[in-house]
VEXKOL-661097 format. One record per residue: residue number from 1; residue in three letters; x, y, z of N, C-alpha, C, O in turn. Coordinates in pm, whole numbers. Atoms other than C-alpha are relative to their C-alpha. Example, Ala and Ser with C-alpha at 12.3 -4.5 7.8 and 13.67 -1.06 7.14 Angstrom:
// VEXKOL-661097
{k=1	r=ala	nX=89	nY=-119	nZ=0	caX=1230	caY=-450	caZ=780	cX=90	cY=120	cZ=0	oX=194	oY=118	oZ=66}
{k=2	r=ser	nX=-82	nY=-119	nZ=-6	caX=1367	caY=-106	caZ=714	cX=-77	cY=109	cZ=73	oX=-26	oY=220	oZ=90}
This chain:
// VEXKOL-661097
{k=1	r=unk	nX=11	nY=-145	nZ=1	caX=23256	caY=9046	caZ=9952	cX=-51	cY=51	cZ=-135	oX=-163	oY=104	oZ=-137}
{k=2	r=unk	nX=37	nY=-6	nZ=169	caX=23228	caY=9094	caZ=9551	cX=-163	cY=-42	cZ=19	oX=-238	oY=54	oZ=-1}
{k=3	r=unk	nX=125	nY=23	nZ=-7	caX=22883	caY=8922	caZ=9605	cX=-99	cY=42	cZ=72	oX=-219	oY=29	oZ=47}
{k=4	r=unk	nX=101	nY=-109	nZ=-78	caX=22732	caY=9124	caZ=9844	cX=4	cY=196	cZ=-75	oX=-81	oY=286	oZ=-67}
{k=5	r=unk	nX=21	nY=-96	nZ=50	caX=22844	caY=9412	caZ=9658	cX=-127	cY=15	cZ=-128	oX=-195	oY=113	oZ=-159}
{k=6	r=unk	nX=24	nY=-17	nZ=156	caX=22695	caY=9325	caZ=9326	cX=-151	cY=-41	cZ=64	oX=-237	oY=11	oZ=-7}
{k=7	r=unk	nX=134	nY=-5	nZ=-6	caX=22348	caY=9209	caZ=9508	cX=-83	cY=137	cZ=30	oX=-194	oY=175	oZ=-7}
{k=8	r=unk	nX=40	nY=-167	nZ=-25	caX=22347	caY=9583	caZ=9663	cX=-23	cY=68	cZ=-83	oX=-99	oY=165	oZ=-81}
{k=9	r=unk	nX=48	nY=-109	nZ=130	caX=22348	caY=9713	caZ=9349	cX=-111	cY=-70	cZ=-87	oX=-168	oY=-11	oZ=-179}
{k=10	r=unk	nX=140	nY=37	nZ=122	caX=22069	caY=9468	caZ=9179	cX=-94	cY=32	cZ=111	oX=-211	oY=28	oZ=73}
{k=11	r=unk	nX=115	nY=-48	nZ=-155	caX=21870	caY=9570	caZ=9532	cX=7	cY=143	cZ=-80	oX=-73	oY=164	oZ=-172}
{k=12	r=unk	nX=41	nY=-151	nZ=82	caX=21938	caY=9968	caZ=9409	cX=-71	cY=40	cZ=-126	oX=-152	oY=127	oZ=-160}
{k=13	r=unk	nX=38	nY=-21	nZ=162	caX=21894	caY=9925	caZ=9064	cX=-142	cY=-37	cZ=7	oX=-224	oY=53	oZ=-8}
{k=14	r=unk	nX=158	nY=54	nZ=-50	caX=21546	caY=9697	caZ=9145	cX=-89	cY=121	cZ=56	oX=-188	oY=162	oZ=-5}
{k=15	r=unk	nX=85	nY=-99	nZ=-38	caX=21416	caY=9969	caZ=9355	cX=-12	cY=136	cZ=-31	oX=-96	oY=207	oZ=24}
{k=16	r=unk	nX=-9	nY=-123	nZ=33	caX=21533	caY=10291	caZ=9166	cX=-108	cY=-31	cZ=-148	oX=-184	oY=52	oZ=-199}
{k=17	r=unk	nX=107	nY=-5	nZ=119	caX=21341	caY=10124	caZ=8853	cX=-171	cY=57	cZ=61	oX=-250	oY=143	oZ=22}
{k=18	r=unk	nX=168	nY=-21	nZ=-9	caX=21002	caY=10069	caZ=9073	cX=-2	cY=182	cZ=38	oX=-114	oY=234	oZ=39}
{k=19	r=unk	nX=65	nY=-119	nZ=-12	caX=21042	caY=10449	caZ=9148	cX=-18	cY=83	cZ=-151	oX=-93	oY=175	oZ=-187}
{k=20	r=unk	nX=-12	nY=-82	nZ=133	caX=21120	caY=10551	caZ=8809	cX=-109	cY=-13	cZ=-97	oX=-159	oY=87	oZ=-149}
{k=21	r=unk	nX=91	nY=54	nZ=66	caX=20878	caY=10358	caZ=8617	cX=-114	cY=46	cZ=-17	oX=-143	oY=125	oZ=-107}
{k=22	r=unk	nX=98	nY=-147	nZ=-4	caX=20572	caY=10497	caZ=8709	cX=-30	cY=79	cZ=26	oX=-150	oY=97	oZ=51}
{k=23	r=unk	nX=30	nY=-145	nZ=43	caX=20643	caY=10851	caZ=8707	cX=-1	cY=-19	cZ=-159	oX=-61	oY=67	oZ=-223}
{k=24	r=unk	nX=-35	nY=-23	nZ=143	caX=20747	caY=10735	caZ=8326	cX=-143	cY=-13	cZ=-67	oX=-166	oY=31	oZ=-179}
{k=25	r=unk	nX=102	nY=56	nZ=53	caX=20414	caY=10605	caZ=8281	cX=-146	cY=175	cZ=57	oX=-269	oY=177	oZ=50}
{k=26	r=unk	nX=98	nY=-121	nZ=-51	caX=20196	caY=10931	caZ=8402	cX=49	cY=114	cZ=-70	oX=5	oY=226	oZ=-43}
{k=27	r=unk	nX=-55	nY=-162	nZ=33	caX=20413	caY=11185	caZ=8189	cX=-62	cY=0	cZ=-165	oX=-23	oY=80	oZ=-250}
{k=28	r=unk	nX=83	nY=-44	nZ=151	caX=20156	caY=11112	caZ=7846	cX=-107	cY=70	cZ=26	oX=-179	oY=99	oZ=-69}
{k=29	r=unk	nX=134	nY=-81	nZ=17	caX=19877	caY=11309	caZ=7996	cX=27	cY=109	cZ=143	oX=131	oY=111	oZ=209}
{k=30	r=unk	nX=-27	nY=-90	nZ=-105	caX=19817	caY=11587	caZ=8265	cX=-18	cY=-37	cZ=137	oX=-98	oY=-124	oZ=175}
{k=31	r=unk	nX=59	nY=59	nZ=-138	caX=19819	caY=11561	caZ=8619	cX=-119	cY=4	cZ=12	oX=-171	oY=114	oZ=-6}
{k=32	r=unk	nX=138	nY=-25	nZ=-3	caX=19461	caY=11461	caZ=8673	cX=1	cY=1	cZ=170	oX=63	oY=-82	oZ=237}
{k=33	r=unk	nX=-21	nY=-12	nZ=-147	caX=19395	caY=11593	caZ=9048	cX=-166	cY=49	cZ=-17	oX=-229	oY=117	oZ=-98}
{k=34	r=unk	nX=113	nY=2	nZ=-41	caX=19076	caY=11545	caZ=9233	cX=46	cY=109	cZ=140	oX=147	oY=123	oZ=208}
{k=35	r=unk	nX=-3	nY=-73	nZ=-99	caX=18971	caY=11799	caZ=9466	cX=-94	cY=-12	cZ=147	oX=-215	oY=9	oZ=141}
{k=36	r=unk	nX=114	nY=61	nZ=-130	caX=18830	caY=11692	caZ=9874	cX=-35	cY=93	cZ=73	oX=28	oY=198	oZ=87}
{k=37	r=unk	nX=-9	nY=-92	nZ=-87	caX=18696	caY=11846	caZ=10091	cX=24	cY=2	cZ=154	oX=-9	oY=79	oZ=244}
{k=38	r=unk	nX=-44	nY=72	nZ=-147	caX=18831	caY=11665	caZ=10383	cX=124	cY=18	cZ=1	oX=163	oY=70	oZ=-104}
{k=39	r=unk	nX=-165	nY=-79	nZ=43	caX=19218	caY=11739	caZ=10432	cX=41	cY=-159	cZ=91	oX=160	oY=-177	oZ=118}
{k=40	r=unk	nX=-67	nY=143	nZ=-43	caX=19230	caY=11335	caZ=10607	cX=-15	cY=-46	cZ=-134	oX=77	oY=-121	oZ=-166}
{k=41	r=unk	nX=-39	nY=92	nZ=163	caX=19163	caY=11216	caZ=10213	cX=64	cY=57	cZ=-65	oX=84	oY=1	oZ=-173}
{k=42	r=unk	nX=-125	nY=-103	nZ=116	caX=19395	caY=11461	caZ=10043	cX=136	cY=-62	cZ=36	oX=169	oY=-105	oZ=147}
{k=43	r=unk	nX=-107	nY=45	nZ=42	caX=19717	caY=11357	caZ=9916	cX=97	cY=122	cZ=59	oX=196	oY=85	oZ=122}
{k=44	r=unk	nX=-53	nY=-108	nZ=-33	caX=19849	caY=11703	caZ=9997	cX=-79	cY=106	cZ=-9	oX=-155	oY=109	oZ=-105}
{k=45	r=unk	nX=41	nY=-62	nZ=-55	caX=19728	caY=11989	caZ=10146	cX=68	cY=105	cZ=-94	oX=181	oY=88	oZ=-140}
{k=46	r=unk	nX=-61	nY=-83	nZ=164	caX=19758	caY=12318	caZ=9856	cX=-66	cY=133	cZ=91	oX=-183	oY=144	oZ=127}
{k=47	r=unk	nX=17	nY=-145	nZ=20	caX=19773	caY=12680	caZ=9949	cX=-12	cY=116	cZ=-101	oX=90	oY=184	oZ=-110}
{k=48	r=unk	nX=-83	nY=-86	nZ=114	caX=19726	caY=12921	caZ=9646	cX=21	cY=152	cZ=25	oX=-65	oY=236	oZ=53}
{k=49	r=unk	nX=-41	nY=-113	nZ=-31	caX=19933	caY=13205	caZ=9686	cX=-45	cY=132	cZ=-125	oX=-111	oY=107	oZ=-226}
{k=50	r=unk	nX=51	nY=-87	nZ=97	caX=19895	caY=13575	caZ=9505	cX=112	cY=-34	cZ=-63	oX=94	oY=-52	oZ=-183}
{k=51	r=unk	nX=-133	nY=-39	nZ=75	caX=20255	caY=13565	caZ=9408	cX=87	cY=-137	cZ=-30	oX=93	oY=-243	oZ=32}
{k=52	r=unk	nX=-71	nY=143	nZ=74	caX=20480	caY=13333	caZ=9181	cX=93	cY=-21	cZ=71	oX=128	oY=-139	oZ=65}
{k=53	r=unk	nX=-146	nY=28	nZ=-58	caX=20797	caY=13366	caZ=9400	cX=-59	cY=-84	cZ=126	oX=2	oY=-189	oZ=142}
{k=54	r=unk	nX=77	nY=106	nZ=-74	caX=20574	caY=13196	caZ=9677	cX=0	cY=-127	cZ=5	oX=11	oY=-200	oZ=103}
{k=55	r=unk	nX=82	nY=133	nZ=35	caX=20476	caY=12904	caZ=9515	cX=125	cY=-118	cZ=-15	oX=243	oY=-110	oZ=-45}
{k=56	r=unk	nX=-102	nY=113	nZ=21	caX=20626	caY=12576	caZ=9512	cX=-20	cY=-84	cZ=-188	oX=54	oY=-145	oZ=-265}
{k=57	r=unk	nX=62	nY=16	nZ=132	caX=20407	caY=12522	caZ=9191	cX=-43	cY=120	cZ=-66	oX=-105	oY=212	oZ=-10}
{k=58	r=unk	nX=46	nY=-107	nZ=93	caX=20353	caY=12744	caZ=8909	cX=-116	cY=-74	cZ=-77	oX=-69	oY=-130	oZ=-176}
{k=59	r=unk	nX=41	nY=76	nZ=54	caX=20041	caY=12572	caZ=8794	cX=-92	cY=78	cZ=-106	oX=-140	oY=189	oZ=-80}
{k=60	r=unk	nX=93	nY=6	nZ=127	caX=19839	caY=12586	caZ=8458	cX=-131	cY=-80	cZ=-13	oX=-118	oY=-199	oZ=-41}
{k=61	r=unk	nX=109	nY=92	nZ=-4	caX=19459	caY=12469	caZ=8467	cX=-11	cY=-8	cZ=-149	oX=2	oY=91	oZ=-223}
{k=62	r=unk	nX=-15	nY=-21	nZ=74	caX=19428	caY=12303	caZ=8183	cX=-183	cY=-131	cZ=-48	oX=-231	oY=-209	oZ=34}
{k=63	r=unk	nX=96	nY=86	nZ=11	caX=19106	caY=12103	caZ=8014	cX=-16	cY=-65	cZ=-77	oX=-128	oY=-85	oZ=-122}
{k=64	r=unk	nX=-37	nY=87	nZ=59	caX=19242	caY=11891	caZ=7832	cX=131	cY=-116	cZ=47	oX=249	oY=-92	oZ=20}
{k=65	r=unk	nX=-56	nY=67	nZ=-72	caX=19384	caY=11573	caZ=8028	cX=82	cY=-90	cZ=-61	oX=118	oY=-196	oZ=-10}
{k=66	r=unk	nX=-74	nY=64	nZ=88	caX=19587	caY=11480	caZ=7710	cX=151	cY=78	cZ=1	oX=254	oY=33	oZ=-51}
{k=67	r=unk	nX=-94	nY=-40	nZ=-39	caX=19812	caY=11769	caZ=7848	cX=144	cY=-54	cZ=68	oX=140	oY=-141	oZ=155}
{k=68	r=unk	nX=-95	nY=142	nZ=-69	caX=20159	caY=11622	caZ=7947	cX=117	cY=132	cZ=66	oX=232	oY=92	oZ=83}
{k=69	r=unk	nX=-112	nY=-72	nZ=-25	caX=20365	caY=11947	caZ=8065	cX=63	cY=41	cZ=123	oX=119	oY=146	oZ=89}
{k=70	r=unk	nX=-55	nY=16	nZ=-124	caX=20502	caY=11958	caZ=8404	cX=-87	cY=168	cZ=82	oX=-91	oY=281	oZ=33}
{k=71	r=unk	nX=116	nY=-109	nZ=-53	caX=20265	caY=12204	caZ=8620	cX=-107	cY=45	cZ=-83	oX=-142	oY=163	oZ=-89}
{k=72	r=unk	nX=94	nY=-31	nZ=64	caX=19991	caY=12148	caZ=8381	cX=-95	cY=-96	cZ=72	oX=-95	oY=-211	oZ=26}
{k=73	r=unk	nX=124	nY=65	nZ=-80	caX=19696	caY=12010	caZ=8629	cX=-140	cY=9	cZ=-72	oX=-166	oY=108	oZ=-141}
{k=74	r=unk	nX=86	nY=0	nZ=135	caX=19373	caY=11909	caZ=8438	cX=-109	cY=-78	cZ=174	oX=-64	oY=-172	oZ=239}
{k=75	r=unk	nX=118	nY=39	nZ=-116	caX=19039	caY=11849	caZ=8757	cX=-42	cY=-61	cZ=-58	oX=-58	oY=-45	oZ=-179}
{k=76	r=unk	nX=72	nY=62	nZ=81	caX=18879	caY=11595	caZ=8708	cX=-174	cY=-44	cZ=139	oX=-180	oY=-24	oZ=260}
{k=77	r=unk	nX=137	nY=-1	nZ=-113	caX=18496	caY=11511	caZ=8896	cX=11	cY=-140	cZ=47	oX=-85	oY=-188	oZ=109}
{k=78	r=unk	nX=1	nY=193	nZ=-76	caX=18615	caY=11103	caZ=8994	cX=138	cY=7	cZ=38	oX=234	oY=29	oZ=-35}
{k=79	r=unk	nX=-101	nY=18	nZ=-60	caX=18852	caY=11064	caZ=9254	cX=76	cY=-163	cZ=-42	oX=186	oY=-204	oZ=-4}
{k=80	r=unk	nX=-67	nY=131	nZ=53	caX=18913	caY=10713	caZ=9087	cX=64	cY=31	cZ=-165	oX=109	oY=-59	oZ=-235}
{k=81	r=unk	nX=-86	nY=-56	nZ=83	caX=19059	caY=10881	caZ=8814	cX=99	cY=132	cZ=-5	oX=139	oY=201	oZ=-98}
{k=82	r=unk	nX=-104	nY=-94	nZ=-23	caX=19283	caY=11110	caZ=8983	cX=172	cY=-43	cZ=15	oX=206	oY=-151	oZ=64}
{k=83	r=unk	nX=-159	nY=52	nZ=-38	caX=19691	caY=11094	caZ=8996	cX=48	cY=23	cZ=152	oX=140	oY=-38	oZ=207}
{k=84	r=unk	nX=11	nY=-69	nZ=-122	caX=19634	caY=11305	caZ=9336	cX=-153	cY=67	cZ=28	oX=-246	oY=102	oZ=-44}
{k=85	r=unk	nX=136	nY=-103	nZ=-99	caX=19369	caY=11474	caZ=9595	cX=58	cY=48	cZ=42	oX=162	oY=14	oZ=99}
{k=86	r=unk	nX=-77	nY=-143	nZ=-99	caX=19438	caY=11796	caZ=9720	cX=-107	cY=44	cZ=105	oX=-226	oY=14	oZ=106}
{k=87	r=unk	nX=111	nY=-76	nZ=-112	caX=19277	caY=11979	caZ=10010	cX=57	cY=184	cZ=-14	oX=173	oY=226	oZ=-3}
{k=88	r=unk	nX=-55	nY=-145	nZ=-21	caX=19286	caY=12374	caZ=9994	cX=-7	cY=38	cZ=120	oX=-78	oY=1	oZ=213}
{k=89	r=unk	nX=30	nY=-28	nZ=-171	caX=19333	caY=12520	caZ=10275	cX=18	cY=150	cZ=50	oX=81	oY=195	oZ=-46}
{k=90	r=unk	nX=40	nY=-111	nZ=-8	caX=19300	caY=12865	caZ=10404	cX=155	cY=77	cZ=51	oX=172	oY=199	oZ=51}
{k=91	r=unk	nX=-120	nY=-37	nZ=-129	caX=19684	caY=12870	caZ=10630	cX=74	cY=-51	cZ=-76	oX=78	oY=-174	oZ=-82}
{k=92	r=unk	nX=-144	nY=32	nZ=37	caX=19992	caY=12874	caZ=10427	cX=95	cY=-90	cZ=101	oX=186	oY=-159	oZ=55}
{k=93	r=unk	nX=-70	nY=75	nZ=-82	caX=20132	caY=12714	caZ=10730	cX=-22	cY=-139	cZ=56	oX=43	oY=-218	oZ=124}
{k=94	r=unk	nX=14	nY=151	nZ=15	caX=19910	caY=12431	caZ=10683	cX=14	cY=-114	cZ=-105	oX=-19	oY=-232	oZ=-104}
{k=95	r=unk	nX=-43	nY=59	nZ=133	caX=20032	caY=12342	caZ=10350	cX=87	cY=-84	cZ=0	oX=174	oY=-94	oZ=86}
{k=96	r=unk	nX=-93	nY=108	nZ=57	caX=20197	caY=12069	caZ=10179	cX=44	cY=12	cZ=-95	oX=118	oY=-78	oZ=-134}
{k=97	r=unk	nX=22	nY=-17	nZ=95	caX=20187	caY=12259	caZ=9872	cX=39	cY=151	cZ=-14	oX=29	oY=218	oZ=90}
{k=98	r=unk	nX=68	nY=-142	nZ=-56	caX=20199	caY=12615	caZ=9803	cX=-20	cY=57	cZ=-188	oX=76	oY=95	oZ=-255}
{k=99	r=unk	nX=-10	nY=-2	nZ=150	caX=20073	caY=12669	caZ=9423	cX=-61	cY=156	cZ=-16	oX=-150	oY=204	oZ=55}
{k=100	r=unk	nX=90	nY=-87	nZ=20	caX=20031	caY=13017	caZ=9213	cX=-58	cY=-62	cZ=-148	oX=12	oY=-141	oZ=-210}
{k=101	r=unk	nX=32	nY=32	nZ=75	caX=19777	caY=12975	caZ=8926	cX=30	cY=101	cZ=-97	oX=2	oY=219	oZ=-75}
{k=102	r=unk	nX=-87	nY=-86	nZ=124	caX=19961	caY=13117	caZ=8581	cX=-129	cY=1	cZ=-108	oX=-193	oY=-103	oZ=-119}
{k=103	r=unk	nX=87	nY=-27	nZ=164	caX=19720	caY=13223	caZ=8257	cX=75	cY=-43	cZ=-95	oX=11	oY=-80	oZ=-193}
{k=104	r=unk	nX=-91	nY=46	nZ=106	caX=20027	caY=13123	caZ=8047	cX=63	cY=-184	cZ=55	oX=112	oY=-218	oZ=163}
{k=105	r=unk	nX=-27	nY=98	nZ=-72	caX=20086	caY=12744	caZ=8033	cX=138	cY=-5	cZ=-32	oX=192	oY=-112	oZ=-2}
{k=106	r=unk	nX=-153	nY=54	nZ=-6	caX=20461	caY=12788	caZ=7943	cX=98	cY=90	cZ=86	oX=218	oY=113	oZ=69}
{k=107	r=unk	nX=-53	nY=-52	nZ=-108	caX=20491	caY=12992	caZ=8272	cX=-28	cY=-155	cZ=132	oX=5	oY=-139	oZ=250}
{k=108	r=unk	nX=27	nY=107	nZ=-65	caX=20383	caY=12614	caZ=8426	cX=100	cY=-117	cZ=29	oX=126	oY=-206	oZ=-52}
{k=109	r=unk	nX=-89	nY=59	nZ=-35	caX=20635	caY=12450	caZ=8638	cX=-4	cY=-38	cZ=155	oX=-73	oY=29	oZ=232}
{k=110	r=unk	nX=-43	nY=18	nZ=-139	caX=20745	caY=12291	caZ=8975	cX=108	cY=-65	cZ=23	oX=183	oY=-144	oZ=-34}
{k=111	r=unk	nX=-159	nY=37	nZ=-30	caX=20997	caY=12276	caZ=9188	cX=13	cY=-52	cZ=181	oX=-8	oY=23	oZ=276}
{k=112	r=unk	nX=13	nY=87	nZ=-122	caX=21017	caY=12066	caZ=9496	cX=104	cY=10	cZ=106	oX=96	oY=-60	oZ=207}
């Protein structure tokens, strides 16, 4: 019994690292997100709303991809150097996403 416990927990621990790990490794620069125009290659599907209470993201465009601040998104033109693809989409109700875009980047946040 003791030994099935203690493998359950090197099984948890094993798989809470591979999730942890690399988000740790993507938080020195900005989200770099490619934009499709197909909504079968998008990662998630992004509505941008007028209003901040809306949004699931408060995001900050930013153009500098050395940015590291949590809803600071930085476009980039190579989908092989993106962290994500988004699709915009016209129907809040087809979203996966629902982001407003802020002028201030220390109004730049999300919340899931």
């Amino acid at each position: 019994m003791e030994e099935l416990l203690k493998r359950t927990l090197l099984n948890f621990l094993i798989r809470l690292s591979l999730l942890v790990l690399p988000l740790l490794s993507f938080s020195a620069q900005a989200a770099q997100i490619y934009i499709t125009d197909y909504a079968s290659d998008a990662d998630a599907k992004v509505y941008v709303t007028q209003y901040q209470s809306d949004a699931n993201c408060i995001v900050y465009e930013t153009a500098y991809k050395s940015d590291n601040d949590p809803g600071v998104w930085f476009f980039t033109k190579y989908k092989s150097d993106a962290r994500a693809t988004i699709f915009y989409t016209k129907y809040k109700s087809d979203a996966s996403l629902i982001v407003y875009f802020t002028k201030y980047k220390s109004d730049a946040r999300c919340r899931y």
